[in-house]
C-alpha positions in Angstrom: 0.0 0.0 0.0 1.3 3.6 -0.4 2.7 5.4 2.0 2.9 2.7 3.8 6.2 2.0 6.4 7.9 -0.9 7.8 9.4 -1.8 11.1 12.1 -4.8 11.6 11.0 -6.1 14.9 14.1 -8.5 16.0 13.1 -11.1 19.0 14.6 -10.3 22.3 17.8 -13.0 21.8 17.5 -12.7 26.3 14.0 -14.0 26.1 13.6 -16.1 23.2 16.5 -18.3 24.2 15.3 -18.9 27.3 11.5 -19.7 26.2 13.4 -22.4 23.6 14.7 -24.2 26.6 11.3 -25.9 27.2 10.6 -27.0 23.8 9.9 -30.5 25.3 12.9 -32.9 25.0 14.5 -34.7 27.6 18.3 -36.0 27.3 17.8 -39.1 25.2 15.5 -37.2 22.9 17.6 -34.6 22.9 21.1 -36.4 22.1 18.9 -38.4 19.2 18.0 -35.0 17.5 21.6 -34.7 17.4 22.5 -37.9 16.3 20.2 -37.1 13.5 22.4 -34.2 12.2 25.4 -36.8 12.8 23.8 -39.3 10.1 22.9 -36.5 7.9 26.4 -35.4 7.5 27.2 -39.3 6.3 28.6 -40.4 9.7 29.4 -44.3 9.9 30.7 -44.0 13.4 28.7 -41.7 16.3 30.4 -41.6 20.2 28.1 -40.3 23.2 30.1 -39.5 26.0 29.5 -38.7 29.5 32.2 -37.0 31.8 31.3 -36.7 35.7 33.1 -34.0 37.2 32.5 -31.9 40.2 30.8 -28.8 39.2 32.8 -29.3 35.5 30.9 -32.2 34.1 30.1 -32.3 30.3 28.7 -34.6 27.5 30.1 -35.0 23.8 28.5 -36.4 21.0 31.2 -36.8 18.3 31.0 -38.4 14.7 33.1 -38.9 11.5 30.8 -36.9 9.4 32.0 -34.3 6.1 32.6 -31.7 9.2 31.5 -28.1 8.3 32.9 -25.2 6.5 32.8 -22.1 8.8 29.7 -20.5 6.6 28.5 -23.6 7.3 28.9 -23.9 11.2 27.8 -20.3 11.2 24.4 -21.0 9.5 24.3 -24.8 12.2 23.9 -22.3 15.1 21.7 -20.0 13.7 17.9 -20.0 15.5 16.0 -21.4 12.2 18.9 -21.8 10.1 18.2 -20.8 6.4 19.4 -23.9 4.7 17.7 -26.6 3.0 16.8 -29.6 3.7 17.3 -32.9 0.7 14.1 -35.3 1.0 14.4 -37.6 3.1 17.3 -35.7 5.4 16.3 -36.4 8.5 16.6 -32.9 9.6 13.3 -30.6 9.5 13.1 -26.8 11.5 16.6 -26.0 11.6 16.4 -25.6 15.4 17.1 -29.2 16.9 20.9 -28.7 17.2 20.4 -25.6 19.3 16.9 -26.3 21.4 18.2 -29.8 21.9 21.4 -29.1 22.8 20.2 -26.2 25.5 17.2 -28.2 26.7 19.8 -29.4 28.7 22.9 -26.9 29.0 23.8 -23.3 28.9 26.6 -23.2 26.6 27.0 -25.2 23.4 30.1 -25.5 21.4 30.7 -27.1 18.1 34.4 -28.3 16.8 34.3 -29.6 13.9 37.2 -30.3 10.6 36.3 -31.2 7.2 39.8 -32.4 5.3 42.1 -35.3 5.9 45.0 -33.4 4.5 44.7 -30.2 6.4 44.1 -30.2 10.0 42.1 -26.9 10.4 39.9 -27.0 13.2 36.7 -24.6 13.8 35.6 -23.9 17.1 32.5 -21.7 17.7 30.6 -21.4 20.8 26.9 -20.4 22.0 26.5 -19.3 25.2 22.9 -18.8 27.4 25.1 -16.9 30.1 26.3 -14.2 27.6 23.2 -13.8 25.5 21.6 -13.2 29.0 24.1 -10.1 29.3 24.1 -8.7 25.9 21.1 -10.0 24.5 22.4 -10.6 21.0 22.3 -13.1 19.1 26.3 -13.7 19.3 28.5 -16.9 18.7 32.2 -16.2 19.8 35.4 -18.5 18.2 38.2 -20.1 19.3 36.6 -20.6 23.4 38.7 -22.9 25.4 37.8 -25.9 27.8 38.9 -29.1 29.2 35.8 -30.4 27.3 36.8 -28.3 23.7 40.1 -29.6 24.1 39.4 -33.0 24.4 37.0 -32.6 21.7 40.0 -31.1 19.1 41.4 -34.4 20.1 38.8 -36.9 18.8 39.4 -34.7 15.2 42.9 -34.4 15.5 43.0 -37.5 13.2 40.3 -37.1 11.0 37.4 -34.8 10.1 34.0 -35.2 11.8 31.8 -32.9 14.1 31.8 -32.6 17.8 28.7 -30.9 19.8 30.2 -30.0 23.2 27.6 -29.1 26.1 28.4 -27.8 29.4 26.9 -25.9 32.2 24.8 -28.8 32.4 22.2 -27.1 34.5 19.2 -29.2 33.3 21.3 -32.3 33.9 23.0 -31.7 36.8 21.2 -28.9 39.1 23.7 -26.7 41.0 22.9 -28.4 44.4 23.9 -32.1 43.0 26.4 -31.2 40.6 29.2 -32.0 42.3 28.2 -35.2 44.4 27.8 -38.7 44.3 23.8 -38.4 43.6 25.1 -35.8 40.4 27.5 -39.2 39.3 24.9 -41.6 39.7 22.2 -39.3 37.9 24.6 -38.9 34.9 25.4 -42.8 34.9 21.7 -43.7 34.8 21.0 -41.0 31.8 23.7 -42.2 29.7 22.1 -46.0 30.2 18.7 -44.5 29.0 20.5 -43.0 26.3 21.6 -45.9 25.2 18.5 -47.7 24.9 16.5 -45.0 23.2 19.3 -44.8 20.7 19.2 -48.1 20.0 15.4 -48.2 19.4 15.3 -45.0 17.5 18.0 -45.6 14.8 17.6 -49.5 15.0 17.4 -49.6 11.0 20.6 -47.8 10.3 22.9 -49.3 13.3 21.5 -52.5 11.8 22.3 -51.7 8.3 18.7 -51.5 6.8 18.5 -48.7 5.5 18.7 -48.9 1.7 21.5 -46.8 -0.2 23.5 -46.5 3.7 26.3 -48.7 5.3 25.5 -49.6 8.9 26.3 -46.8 11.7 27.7 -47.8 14.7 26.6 -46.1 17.7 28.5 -45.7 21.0 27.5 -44.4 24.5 30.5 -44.0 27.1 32.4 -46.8 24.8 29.4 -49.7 24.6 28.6 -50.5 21.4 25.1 -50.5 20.7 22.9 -53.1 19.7 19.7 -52.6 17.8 16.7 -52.9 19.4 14.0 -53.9 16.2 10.9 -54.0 17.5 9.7 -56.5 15.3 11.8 -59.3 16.3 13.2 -60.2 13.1 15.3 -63.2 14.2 12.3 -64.9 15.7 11.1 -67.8 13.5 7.5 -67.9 15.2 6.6 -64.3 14.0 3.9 -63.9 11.8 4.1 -60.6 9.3 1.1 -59.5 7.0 1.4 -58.6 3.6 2.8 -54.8 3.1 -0.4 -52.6 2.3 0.6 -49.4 0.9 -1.9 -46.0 1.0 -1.3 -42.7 -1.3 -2.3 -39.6 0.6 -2.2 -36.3 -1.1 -0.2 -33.6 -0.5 0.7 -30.1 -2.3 2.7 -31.5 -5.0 1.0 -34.6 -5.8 0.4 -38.1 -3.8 2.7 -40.0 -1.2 3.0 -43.7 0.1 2.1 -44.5 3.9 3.4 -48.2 4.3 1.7 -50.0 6.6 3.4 -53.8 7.6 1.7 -55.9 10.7 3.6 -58.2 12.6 2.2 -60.5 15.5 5.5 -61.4 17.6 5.4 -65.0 19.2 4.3 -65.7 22.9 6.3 -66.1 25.5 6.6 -69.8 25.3 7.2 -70.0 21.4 10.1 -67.1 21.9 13.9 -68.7 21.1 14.5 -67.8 24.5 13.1 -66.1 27.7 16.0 -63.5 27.6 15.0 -62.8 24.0 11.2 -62.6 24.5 12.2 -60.4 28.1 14.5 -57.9 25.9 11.7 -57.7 23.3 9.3 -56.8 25.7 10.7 -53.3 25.2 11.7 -49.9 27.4 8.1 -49.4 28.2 7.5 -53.5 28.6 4.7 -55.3 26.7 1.5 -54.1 26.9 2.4 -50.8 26.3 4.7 -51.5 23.6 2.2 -52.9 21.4 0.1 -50.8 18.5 2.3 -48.8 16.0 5.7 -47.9 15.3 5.9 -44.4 13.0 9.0 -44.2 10.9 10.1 -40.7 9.5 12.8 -41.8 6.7 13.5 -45.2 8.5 13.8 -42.9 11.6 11.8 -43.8 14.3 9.7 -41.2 16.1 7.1 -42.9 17.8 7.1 -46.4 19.5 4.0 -48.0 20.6 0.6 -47.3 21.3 -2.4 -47.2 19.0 -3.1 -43.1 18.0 -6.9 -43.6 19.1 -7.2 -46.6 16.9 -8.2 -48.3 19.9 -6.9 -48.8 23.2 -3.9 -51.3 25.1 -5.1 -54.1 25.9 -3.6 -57.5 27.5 -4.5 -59.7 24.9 -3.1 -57.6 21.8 0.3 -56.9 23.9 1.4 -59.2 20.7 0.7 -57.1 17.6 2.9 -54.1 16.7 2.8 -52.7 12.9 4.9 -50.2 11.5 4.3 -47.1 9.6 6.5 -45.8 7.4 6.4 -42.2 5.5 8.6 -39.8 3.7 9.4 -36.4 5.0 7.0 -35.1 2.3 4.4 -35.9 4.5 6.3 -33.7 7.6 3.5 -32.0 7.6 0.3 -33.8 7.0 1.5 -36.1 10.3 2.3 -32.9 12.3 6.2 -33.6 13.3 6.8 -31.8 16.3 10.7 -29.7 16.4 11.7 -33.0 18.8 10.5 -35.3 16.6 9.2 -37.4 19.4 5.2 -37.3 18.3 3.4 -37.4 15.0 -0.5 -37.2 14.6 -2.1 -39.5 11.7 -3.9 -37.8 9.3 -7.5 -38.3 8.9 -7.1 -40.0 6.1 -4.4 -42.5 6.9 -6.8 -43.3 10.5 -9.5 -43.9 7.8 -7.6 -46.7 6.0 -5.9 -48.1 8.6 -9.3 -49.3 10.4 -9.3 -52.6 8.8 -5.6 -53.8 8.7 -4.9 -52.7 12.9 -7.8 -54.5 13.2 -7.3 -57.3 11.2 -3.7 -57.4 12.7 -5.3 -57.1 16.1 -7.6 -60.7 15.5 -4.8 -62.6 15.1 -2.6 -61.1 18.1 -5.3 -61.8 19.9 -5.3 -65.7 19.0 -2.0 -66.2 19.5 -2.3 -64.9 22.6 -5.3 -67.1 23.5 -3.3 -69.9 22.2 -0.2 -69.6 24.4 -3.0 -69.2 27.3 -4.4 -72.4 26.6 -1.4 -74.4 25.9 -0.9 -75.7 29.4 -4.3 -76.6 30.1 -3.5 -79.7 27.3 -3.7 -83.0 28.4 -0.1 -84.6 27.8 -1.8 -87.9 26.6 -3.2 -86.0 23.7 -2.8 -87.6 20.5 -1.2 -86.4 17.4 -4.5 -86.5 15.6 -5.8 -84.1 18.1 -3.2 -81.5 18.3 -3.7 -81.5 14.3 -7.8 -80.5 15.1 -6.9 -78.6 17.1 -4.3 -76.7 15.4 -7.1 -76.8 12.4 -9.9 -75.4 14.1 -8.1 -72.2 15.3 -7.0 -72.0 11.6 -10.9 -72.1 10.7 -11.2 -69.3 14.0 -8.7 -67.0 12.3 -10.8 -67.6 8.9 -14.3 -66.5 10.5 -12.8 -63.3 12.3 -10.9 -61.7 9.4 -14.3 -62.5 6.7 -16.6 -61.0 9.4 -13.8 -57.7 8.9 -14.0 -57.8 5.2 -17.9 -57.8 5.8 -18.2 -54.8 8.7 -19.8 -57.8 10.6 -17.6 -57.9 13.8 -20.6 -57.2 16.0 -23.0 -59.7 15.1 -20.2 -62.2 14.6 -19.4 -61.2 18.5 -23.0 -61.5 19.5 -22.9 -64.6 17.9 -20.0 -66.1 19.6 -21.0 -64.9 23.2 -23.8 -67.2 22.5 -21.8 -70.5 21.2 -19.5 -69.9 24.2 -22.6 -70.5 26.7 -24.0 -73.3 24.6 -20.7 -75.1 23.5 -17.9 -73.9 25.8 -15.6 -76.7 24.4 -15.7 -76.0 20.9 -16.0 -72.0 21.7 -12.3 -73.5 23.5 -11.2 -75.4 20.5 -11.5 -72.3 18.6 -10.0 -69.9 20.8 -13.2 -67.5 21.3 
């Protein structure tokens, strides 16, 4: 409009840093949205490291990345950084470095080298303590450490990025940080590190992700080893056919991939430590329902999205859902990328196959119940009925899905149940 003026309004750098803090993360979540900028860069080989010390303590998170120019680590600490982002990167809002890095510290510094042949090491620091004085939006060069020098050390033989926080103030409040309680506290995050690390990025550590190598994924020196929540090595699994949804978006149409998988009961497991560690951080009935994969990255793990609710008897099924970053938006990714909300139209179609998938976990779970009620005398020809009539159960259920016919089907069977209890046994309703 004429005459019209404008007025740059800049964000108080005091305040706004300071609101960021409480974006939502806690440490694992936080270390994974770095570990995400790790793989990015084409690291094979991330380190998480912990270091205890009293009122000095510090974490690293190192990898063997392409490194960054200094344009480049200039633009990684910007607030909203103006790069792009490549499909399928698993980056998104150009703020995880900094809100994940200060959900937990005060002052974050990134060393980083990007050549073999010439050992050129950038060093560039933000820090809450100094924004809080000056309230600019500065980064200062060049700071020194105990922490940024053993971090130029991990690069003094190759190129690769370290993330350096200190002032661990969200970690280790002022009143612990310097005693056994702040040790112990630091210990016991670095363990839960490790396990949401390995559940997270369980495709890539275990080398299925297609066009990538495997990355290998250390916390305080442990190797880690992936956590698939679908039991892949188990023989007794049962996995439904792929089914594959288009949903639209602004440039056209994208797949959702939806794959169910009923895992084996306990007693058909290969072993009771196997079925135990499969039962997951959260442990088995809540680990059931669906696994949302961003770009083979995990985001959420468990838990039905309002499909329907836990219950004991479907602690068995788990499905995963995978979609490209095209579809950042139409499942709502949050900046932690710890929550994703289906759209209406991916609920809509996957009605049937959760509960299709649901049917079965819940016979296999009704079989393993009955199991040791069998009389050992039982004949061969019996356990083959047997086995045949549950078959002819599973048949019934999944044709009374494809016919909306679940209710009457379980009207009916309430009623064969109080008529014929043993065959309502025999069939597992």
């Amino acid at each position: 409009m004429t005459g019209t003026t404008t007025h740059e309004v800049a964000p108080s750098a005091a305040r706004l840093t300071g609101s960021l803090r409480d974006i939502g993360y806690d440490f694992p979540t936080a270390v994974a949205d770095l570990v995400d900028n790790s793989i990015a860069a084409g690291a094979s080989r991330i380190n998480v490291f912990t270091h205890f010390e009293p009122n000095g303590s510090y974490v690293l998170i190192s990898d063997d990345g392409a490194g960054m120019s200094e344009s480049e680590l200039i633009e990684a600490l910007r607030f909203g950084t103006r790069r792009t982002y490549a499909t399928n990167e698993l980056g998104r809002f150009g703020l995880g470095l900094k809100t994940g890095s200060f959900s937990q510290c005060r002052r974050l510094t990134v060393v980083t080298r990007t050549s073999m042949k010439q050992r050129v090491i950038r060093v560039m620091t933000l820090d809450l303590n100094r924004i809080a004085k000056t309230d600019r939006w500065d980064i200062t060069a060049n700071e020194t450490s105990p922490a940024i020098d053993r971090a130029k050390a991990i690069l003094r033989e190759s190129p690769g990025t370290v993330v350096v926080w200190e002032d661990l103030d969200r970690v280790l409040p002022e009143r612990y940080a310097e005693n056994g309680w702040g040790r112990r506290r630091l210990r016991s995050l670095a363990s839960k590190t490790a396990e949401h690390l390995a559940m997270v990025f369980h495709r890539f550590i275990a080398g299925d992700v297609p066009g990538r190598t495997e990355v290998i994924i250390c916390v305080d020196e442990e190797k880690l080893r992936p956590w698939d929540p679908f039991a892949p090595g188990e023989v007794e699994r049962k996995v439904l056919p792929e089914q594959v949804f288009e949903v639209d978006t602004m440039e056209g149409t994208s797949e959702v991939r939806f794959r169910g998988v009923v895992l084996p009961a306990r007693d058909r497991f290969s072993s009771i430590e196997e079925f135990e560690r499969l039962s997951g951080p959260l442990k088995w009935n809540r680990q059931q329902g669906l696994y949302v994969y961003r770009a083979n990255r995990l985001v959420q793990h468990g838990g039905w999205s309002g499909l329907r609710g836990i219950d004991e008897h479907m602690k068995l099924a788990r499905a995963a859902i995978d979609f490209d970053t095209d579809l950042d938006e139409a499942f709502q990714i949050n900046v932690a990328k710890m929550s994703v909300d289906l759209p209406p139209a991916v609920r809509k179609m996957l009605e049937r196959p959760v509960q299709e998938l649901c049917v079965l976990a819940d016979d296999a779970y009704r079989r393993s119940a009955n199991s040791g009620g069998r009389s050992p005398s039982a004949t061969k020809a019996s356990r083959v009925s047997e086995t045949a009539l549950r078959d002819v159960s599973i048949a019934i259920k999944a044709a009374m899905l494809e016919g909306n016919s679940l209710p009457e089907f379980r009207a009916a069977m309430e009623r064969l149940r109080e008529h014929n209890p043993d065959l309502a046994r025999l069939l597992n309703l």
